[in-house]
C-alpha positions in Angstrom: 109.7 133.3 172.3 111.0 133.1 175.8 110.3 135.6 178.9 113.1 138.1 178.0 112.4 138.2 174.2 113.5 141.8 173.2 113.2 143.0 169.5 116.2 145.4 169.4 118.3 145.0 166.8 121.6 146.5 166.8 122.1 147.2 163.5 119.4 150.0 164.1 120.9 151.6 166.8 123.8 153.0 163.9 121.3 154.3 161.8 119.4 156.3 165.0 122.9 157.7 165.8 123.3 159.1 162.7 120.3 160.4 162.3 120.8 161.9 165.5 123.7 163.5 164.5 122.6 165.2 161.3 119.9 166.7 163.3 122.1 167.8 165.9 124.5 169.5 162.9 121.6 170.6 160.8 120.3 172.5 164.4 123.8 174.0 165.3 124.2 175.6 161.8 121.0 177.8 162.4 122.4 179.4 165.8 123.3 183.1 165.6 126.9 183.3 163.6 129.6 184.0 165.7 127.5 186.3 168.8 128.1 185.2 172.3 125.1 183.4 173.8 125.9 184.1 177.5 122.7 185.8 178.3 119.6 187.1 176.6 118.3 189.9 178.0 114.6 191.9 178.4 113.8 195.6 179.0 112.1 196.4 182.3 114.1 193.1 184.1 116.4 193.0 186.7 120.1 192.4 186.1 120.7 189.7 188.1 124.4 188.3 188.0 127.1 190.3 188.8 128.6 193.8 187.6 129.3 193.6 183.8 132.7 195.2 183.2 133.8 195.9 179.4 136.5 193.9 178.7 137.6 195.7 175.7 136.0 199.0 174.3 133.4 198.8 172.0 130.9 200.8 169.9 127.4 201.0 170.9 124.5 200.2 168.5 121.9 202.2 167.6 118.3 201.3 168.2 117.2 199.6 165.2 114.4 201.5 164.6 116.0 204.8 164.9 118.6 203.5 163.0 116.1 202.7 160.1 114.2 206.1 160.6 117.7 207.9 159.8 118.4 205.5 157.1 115.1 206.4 155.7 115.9 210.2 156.0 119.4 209.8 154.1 117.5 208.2 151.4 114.7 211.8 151.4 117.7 213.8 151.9 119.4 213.3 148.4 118.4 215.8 145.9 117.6 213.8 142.4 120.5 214.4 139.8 120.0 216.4 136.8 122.1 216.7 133.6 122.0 219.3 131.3 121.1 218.9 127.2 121.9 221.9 124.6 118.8 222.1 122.4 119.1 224.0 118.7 115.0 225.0 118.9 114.6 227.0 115.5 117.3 225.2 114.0 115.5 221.9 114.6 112.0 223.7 113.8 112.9 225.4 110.3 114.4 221.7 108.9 111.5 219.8 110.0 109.3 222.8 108.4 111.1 221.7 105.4 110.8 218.6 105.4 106.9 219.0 106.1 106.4 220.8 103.3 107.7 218.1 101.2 105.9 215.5 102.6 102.6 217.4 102.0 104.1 218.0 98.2 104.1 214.2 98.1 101.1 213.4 99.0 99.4 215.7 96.4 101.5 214.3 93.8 100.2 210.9 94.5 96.6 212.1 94.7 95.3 209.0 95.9 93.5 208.2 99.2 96.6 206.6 100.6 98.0 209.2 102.9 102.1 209.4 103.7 102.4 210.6 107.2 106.0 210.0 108.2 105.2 212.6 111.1 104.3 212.5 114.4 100.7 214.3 113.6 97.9 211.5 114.3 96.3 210.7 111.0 93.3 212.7 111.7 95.6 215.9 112.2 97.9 215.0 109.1 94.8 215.0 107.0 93.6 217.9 108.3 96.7 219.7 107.1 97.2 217.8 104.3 93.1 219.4 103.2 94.2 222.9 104.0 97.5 223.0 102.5 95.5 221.8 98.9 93.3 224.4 100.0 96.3 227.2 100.0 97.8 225.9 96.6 94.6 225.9 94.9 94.4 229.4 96.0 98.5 230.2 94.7 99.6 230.4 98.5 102.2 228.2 98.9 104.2 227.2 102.0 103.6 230.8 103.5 100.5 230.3 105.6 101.8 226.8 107.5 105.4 227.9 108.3 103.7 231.5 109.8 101.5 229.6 112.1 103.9 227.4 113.2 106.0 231.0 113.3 103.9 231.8 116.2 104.0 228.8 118.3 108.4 228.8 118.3 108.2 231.8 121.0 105.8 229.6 123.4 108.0 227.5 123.3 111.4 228.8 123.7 109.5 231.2 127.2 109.7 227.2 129.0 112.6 226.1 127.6 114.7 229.1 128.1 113.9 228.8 131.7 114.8 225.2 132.0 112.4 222.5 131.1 112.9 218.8 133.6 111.9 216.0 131.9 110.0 214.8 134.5 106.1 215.6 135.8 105.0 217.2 139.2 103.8 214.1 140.5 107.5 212.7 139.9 108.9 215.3 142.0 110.5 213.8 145.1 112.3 217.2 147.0 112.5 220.6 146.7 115.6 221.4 145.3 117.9 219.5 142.9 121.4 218.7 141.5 122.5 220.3 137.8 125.1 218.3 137.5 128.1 220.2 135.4 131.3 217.8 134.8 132.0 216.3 138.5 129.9 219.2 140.3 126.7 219.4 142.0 124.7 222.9 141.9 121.9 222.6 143.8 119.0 225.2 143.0 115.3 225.3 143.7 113.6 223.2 141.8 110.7 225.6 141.6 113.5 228.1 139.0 112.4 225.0 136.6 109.3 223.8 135.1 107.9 220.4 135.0 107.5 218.8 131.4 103.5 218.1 132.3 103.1 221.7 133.8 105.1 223.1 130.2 102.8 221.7 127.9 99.9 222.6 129.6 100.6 225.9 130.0 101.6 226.1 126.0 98.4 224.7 125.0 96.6 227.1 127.2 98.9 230.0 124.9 98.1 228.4 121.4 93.8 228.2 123.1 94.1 232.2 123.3 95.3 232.7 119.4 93.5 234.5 117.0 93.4 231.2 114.6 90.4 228.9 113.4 90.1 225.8 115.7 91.0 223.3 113.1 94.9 224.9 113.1 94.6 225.1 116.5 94.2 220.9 116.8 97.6 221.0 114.4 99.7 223.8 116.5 98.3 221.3 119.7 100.5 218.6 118.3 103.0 220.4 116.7 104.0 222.5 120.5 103.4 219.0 122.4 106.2 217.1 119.8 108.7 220.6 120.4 108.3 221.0 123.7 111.8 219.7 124.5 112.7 218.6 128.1 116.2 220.7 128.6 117.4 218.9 132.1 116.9 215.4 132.0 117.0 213.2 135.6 120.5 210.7 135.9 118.9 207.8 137.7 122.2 206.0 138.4 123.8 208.6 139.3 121.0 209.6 141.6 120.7 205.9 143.0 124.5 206.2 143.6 124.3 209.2 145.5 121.4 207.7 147.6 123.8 204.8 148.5 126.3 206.5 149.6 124.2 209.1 151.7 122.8 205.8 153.4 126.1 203.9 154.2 127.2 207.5 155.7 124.7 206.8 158.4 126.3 206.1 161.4 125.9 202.6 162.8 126.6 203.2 166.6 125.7 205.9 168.5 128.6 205.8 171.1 131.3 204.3 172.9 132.0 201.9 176.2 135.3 202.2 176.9 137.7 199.1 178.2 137.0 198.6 181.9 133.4 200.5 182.0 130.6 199.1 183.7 127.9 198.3 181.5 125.4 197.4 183.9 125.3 196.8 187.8 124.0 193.8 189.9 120.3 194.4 190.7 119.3 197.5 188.1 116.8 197.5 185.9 117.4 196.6 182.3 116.1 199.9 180.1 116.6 200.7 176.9 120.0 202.2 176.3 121.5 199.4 178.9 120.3 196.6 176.7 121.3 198.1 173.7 125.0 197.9 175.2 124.6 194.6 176.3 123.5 193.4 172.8 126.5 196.0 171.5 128.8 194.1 173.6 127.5 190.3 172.3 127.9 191.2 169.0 131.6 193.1 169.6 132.5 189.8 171.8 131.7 187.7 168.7 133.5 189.6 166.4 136.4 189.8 168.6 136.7 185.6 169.0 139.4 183.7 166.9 139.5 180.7 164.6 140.1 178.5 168.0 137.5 180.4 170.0 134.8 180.4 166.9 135.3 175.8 166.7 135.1 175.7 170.5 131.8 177.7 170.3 130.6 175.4 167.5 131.2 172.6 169.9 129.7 174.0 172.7 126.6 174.3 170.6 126.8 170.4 169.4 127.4 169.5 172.9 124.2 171.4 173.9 121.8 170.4 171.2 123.2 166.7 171.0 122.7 166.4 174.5 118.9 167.5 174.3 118.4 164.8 172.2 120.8 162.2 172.7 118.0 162.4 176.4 115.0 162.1 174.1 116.7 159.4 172.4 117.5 157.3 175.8 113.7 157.7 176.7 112.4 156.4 173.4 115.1 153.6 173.4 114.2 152.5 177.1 110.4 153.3 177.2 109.2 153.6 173.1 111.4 150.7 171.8 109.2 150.3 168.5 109.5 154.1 168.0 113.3 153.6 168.4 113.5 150.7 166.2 111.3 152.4 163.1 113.7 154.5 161.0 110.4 156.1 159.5 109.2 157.1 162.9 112.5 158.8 164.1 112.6 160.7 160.6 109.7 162.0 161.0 110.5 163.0 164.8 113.9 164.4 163.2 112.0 166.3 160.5 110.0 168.4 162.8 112.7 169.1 165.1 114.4 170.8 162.1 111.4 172.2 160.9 110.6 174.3 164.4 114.5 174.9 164.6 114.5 176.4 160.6 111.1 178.5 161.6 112.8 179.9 164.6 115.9 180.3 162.6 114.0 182.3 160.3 112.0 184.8 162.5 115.7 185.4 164.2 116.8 186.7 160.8 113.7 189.0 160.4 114.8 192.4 162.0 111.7 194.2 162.7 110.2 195.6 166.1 107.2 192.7 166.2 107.1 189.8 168.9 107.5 187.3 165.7 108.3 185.1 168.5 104.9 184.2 169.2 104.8 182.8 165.3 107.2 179.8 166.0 104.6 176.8 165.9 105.7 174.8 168.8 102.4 173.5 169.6 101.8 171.8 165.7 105.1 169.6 166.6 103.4 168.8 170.4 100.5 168.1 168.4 101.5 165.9 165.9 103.8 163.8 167.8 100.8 163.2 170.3 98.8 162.1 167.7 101.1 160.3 166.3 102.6 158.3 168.7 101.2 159.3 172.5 100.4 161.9 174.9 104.4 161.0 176.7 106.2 161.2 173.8 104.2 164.6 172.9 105.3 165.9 176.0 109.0 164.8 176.4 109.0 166.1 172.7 107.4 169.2 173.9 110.3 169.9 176.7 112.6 169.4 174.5 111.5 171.7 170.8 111.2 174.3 173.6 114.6 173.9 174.9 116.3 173.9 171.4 114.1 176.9 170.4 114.9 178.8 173.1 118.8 178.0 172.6 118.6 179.2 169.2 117.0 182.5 170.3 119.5 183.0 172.7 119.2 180.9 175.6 115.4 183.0 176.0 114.4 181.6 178.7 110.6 183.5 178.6 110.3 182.3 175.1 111.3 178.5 176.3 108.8 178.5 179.2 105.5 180.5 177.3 106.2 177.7 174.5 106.4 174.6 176.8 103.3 175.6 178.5 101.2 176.2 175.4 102.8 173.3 173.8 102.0 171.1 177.2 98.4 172.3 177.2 97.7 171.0 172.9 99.1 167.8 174.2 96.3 167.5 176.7 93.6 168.6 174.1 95.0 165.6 171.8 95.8 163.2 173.6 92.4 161.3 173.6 91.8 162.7 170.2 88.4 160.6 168.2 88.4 162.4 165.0 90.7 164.9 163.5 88.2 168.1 163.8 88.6 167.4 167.3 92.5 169.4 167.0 90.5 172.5 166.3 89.4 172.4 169.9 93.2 172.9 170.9 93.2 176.6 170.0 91.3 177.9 173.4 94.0 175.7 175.2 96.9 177.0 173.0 95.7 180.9 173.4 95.2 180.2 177.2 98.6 179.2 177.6 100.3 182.0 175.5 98.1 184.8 177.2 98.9 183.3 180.8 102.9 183.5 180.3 102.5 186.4 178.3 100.5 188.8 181.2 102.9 186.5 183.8 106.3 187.5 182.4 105.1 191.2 181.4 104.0 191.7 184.9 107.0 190.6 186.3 109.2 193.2 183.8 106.7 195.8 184.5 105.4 196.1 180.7 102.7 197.7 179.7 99.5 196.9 178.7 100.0 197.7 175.0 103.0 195.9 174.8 101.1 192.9 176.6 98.3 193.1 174.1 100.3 193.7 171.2 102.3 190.2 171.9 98.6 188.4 172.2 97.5 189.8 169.0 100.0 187.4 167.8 99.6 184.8 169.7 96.2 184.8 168.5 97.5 184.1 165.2 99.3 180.9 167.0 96.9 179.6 168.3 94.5 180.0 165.0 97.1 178.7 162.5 98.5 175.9 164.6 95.3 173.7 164.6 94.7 173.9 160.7 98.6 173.8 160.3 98.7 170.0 162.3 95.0 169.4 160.2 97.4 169.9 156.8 100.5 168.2 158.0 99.4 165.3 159.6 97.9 164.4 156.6 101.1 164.8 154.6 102.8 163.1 157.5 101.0 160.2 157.8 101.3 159.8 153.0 105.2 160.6 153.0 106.2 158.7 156.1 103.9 155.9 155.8 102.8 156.3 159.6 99.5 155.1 160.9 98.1 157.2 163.5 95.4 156.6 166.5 93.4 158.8 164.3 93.4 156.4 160.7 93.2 153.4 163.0 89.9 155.3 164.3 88.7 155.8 160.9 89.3 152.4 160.1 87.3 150.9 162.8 84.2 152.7 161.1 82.2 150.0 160.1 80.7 151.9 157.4 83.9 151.8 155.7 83.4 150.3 152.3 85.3 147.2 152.6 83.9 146.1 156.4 80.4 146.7 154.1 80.6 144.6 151.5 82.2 142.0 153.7 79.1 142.1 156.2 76.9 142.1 152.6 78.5 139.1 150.9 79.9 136.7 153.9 77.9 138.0 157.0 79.0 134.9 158.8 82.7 135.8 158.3 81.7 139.0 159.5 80.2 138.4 162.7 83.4 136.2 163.3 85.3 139.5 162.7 83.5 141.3 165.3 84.0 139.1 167.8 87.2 138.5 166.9 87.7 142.3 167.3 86.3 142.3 171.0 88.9 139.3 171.8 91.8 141.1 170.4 91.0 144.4 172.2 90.4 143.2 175.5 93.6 140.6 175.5 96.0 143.7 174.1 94.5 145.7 176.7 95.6 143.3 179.4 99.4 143.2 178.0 100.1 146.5 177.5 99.6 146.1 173.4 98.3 148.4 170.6 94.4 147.8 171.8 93.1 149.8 168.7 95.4 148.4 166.4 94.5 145.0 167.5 90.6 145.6 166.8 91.4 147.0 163.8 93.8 144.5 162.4 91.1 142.1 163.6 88.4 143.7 161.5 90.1 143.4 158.3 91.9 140.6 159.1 89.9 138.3 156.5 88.0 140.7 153.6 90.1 138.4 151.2 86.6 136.6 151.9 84.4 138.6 149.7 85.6 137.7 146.7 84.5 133.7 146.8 82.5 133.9 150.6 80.6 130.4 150.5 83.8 128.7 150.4 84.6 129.4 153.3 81.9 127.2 156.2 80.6 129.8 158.3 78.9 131.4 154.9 77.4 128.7 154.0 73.8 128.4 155.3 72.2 126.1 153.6 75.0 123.7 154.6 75.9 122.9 151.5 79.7 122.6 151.6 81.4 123.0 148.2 84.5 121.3 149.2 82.7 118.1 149.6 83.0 117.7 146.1 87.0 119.1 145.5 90.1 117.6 145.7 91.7 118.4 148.7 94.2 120.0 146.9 92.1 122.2 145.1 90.3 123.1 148.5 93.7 124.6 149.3 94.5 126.6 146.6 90.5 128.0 147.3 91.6 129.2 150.7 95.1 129.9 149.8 93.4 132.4 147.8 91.6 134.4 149.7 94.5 135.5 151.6 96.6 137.2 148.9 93.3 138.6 147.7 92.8 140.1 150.7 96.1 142.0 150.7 95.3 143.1 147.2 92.2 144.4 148.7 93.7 146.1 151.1 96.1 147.9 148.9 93.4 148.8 146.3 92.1 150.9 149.1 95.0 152.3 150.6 95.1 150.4 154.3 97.9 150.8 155.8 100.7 148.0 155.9 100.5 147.4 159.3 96.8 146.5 158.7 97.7 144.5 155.6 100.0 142.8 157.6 97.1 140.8 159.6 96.0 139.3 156.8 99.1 136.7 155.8 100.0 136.8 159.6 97.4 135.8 161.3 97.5 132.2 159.6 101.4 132.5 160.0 102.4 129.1 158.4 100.1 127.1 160.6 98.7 123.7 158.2 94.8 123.2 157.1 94.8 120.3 159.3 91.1 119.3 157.5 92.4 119.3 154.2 95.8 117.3 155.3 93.8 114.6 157.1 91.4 114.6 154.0 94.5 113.8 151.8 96.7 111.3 154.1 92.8 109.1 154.0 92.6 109.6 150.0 96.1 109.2 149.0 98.3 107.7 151.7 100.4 109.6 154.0 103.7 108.7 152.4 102.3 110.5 149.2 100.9 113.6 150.6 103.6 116.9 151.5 103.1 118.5 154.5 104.0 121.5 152.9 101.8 122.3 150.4 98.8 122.1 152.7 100.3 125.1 154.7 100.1 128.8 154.8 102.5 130.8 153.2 103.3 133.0 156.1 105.3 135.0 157.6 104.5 134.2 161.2 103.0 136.7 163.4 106.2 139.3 164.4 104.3 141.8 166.8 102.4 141.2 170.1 99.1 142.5 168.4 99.5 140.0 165.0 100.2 137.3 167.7 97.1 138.2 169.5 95.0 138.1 166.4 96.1 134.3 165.2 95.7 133.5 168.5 92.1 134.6 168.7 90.9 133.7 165.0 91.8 129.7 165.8 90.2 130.1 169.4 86.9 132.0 168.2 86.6 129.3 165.5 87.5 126.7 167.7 84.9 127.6 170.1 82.2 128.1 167.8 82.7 124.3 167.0 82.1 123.3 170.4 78.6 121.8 170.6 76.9 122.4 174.3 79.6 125.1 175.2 80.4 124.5 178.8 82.8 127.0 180.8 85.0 123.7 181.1 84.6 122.7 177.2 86.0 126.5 175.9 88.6 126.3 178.5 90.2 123.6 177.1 89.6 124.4 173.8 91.4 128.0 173.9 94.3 125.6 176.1 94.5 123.4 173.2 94.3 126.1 170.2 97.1 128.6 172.3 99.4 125.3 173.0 99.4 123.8 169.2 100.7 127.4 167.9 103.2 127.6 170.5 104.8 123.7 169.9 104.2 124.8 166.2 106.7 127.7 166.9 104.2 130.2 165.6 104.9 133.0 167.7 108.8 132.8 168.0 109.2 135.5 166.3 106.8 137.6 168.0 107.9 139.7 171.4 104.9 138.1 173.0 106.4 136.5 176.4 104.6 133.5 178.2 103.4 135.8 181.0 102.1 137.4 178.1 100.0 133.9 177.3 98.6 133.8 180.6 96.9 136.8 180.1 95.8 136.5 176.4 94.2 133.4 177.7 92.4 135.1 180.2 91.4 137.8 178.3 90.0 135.1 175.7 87.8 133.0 178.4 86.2 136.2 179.9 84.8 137.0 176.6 84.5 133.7 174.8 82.4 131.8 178.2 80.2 134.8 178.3 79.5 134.7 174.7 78.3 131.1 174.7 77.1 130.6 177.7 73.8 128.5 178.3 70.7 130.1 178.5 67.2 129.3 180.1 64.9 127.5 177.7 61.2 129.4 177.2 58.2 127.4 177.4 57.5 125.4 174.3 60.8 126.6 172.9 61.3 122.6 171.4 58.2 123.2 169.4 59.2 127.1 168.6 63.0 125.3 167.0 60.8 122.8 165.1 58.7 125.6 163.1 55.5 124.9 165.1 53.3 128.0 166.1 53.3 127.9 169.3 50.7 131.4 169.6 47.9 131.1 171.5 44.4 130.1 169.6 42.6 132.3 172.0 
């Protein structure tokens, strides 16, 4: 420990660099491929820079939407294929007659209940028949009766088929005409000189309803039409789908020309529709027209851009946030969120539909969480620069950049003195607040109108609703995958409802109320050194729970004053407390605190020896034949200012409560003493607490430790009050 004790290792410093530069690669790759980033442009702006002059001709898009409208109308446009089939109708009808009739001879043959019905009659209809042709042979009339009916159903049939039956329904029909197809040619006829197979059958049925026949031969004729009424055009879905294709890729992409040396727009007009689509023609043409040389220079360009963004985020957290710096985990999870906004960005660039999808990039969950995280600076700095790499990936938008860092900037404010996590959901008013000011400032200043305004709020609405509950989910996730304790879990922690700080005020309330003040100490003396102050208390609360598992062997449980030890080894005394410190990080883990909590526990005795148990053993077996060693702590020493601050109050707050009379003078020299044997112990070397550092711990200690025991003024009779005498009045 010195004055200029710094904890940078330089080992570390590799791994940030390339971490820093997978981000930076990982960022670069989602830019737009290829398409110059010169500008970005809005409709209803000013053109500000000088006269754009085509360097080279070029075709000019269409408006996408236009684009997809004619698209669309290809698709309608294509009349649905249809391919002819040569049907054989009473050549078909008199062989299955025939074979009917022998299927009904089979089944009386058999007579058994068992009926064969190879057909396509439904069993109730086959056994219809199957009754009335018995019927007919009983009678000697053969196969005449069945083969005239169905006799009178062939010419229904053949009036739809000879016309041209589609095997498709009305409700199928998708255009008015369509394609016979004959060999390699198209005729395209009315589709109303056909009928529809649904429309056929109906119409048949309706025929066979108005025959002079009994109803039961009416159900068979029903199903004997339906099974002959034999589509004659049947629809080529390939080759429809094929033509569709081709009718859409026939749609022009561009709906003009600029010609080499035309002005595309002039200094000071207004940006409207058609000039901006032949700005964004010209990007797209420019990146099309770069070479292999011009393409790795652009990539560069891009590097040079992005890693410079955060190679300045990295110098402020190196210079200003050195234990951020120094924790891989911590950078990772900065480096994970970078990427994340960049891919979300990335993504809502590939979506090509006429929506401000803009407004959906989540920049305030990243401001959020890294406040919450870490602090409201490095929320902000974080904030400036998510913005900046967003806005590079949608083009150098410099709107998008600034409507993002201001509703990013404002959720920093709402968390940065953030007491529970329900308190985040107050960040949406602040998030809205900020998109709906940029978005009426910027759409005034491009003259938009009021429904394009409003339409862009309706989704940042949505932003400012999903981003609360989005940092709620991932924080959580955040703080389980990366291991990171937040201002928030410390807050939770501090809880003294918490089961563990419980049971330890149930079963050793004297260790407990050691704890608390131990607490106060810590906070106040981090406070006055620029340390973790929360993390201090915290560590300081759970510092010793390894106590509730055996609490009277430990003196300031043990009210009776009955001391166990008085009757132990001293050896076995150790191995007692010994104990309670490794059961106290098993504690801890069984419920999940987080390791820089469970680091308190082993730290905060560092390797520091139980000078009452060493004594005890030099008087019983000789100071040549006791080991130093085995009457120490285990360690490790204290390697942060706030672990440091902790051993340094637990042996003072003990100390102190030794003291009989406590004087000002008395605790003074007591904290001196207690502060001066850790440091010629070398218990804090390998902490980054500096000796200007002592001076205030010490301070910090004496304001609390002299209030808390100072003298007070006797009451009357108090002497006979402490000896249990009832000092009431008789009267």
């Amino acid at each position: 420990m010195s004055e200029n004790s710094n904890p940078v290792q330089s080992k570390g410093i590799k791994r940030k660099t390339l971490i820093l530069l997978v981000t930076t690669i990982i960022i670069v790759l989602m830019f737009p491929k290829g398409e110059s980033l010169d500008f970005l442009v809005s409709e209803g702006t000013i053109w500000t820079s000088e006269d754009l002059i085509a360097p080279f001709s070029f075709p000019i898009l269409k408006d996408p939407l236009i684009y997809a409208n004619e698209v669309k109308q290809a698709d309608v446009s294509v009349y649905p294929v249809f391919v002819r089939r040569e049907i054989k109708l009473r050549d078909s009808l008199k062989s299955f007659n025939k074979y009917l009739i022998e299927i009904l001879d089979e089944n009386l043959k058999q007579e058994t209940s068992n009926v064969l019905n190879p057909t396509f009659f439904t069993p109730e209809t086959f056994s219809l028949m199957l009754s009335l042709y018995r019927e007919a042979k009983s009678l000697n009339r053969l196969q005449k009766p069945l083969t005239e009916y169905f006799e009178l159903v062939l010419p229904l049939i053949e009036k739809h088929i000879n016309k041209g039956l589609l095997n498709i329904t009305s409700k199928e029909k998708r255009n008015d005409s369509i394609a016979v197809r004959v060999g390699n040619i198209d005729k395209i006829e009315p589709i109303s000189d056909y009928e529809f197979l649904d429309a056929a059958r109906e119409k048949i049925i309706n025929d066979i309803d108005n025959l002079n026949v009994k109803d039961e031969l009416k159900k068979i004729l029903f199903e004997y039409a339906a099974n002959f009424t034999i589509p004659t055009f049947i629809y080529d879905q390939q080759a429809t789908e094929l033509e569709i294709e081709q009718a859409k890729n026939s749609v022009p992409r561009y709906s003009g020309i600029v010609n080499e040396n035309e002005r595309i727009v002039a200094k000071h007009d207004r940006i409207t529709k058609q000039v901006k689509l032949k700005i964004e023609s010209y990007k797209e043409a420019k990146g099309d027209e770069v070479s292999q040389l011009d393409a790795a220079l652009q990539f560069l360009g891009k590097f040079l851009h992005i890693g410079a963004l955060l190679s300045i985020f990295g110098i402020y957290l190196y210079l200003f946030r050195k234990k951020i710096f120094f924790d891989t985990r911590k950078i990772l999870l900065i480096s994970f969120l970078f990427i994340f906004i960049s891919f979300i960005t990335f993504l809502v660039n590939s979506v090509s539909i006429k929506a401000p999808l803009q407004y959906l990039i989540f920049i305030p969950v990243a401001s959020m969480i890294l406040t919450i995280t870490f602090d409201s600076r490095v929320g902000f700095y974080s904030t400036v620069v998510i913005s900046l790499i967003a806005g590079a990936l949608r083009g150098n938008d410099y709107t998008f950049m600034t409507t993002n860092f201001i509703a990013g900037a404002l959720s920093v404010y709402t968390v940065r003195d953030i007491k529970n996590r329900t308190q985040i959901f107050r960040s949406f008013l602040f998030i809205l607040l900020g998109y709906l000011a940029s978005i009426f400032a910027f759409g005034l200043e491009r003259f938009a109108s009021i429904n394009t305004m409003l339409y862009e709020s309706a989704f940042a609405v949505s932003n400012a609703l999903i981003s609360p509950a989005l940092t709620y989910g991932l924080l959580i996730f955040f703080e389980r995958i990366f291991r990171i304790t937040t201002e928030l879990t410390l807050l939770e922690l501090s809880n003294y409802e918490r089961s563990l700080l419980r049971e330890l005020a149930t079963k050793a309330p004297g260790t407990f109320n050691h704890t608390l003040i131990m607490s106060l100490i810590a906070e106040s003396a981090a406070e006055k050194i620029g340390a973790h102050t929360l993390l201090a208390r915290v560590g300081a609360l759970y510092h010793d729970i390894g106590k509730t598992i055996s609490p009277h062997a430990f003196v300031e449980n043990q009210m009776k004053g009955e001391n166990l030890h008085d009757n132990l080894k001293p050896e076995e005394s150790v191995q007692i407390i010994l104990r309670h410190v490794q059961e106290g990080i098993e504690l801890a883990r069984l419920n999940k605190l987080p390791q820089e909590i469970i680091d308190f526990i082993p730290m905060h005795h560092g390797t520091t020896v139980m000078t009452y148990f060493y004594e005890k053993a030099k008087e019983l077996y000789g100071e040549d034949n006791v080991n130093i060693e085995d009457y120490k702590y285990k360690g490790p020493k204290p390697n942060t200012k706030e672990t440091a601050i902790v051993m340094l109050a637990d042996g003072c707050e003990s100390a102190v409560r030794s003291i009989s009379e406590p004087d000002a003078a008395k605790i003074e020299n007591m904290v001196n003493t207690i502060i001066n044997s850790r440091l010629r112990d070398g218990q804090l070397d390998d902490s980054p607490i500096t000796f200007a550092d002592i001076k205030k711990i010490k301070e910090a200690f004496l304001n609390i430790l002299i209030l808390q025991n100072h003298k007070r003024i006797k009451y009357p009779r108090q002497q006979e009050a402490e000896s249990g005498i009832d000092t009431t009045d008789e009267n």
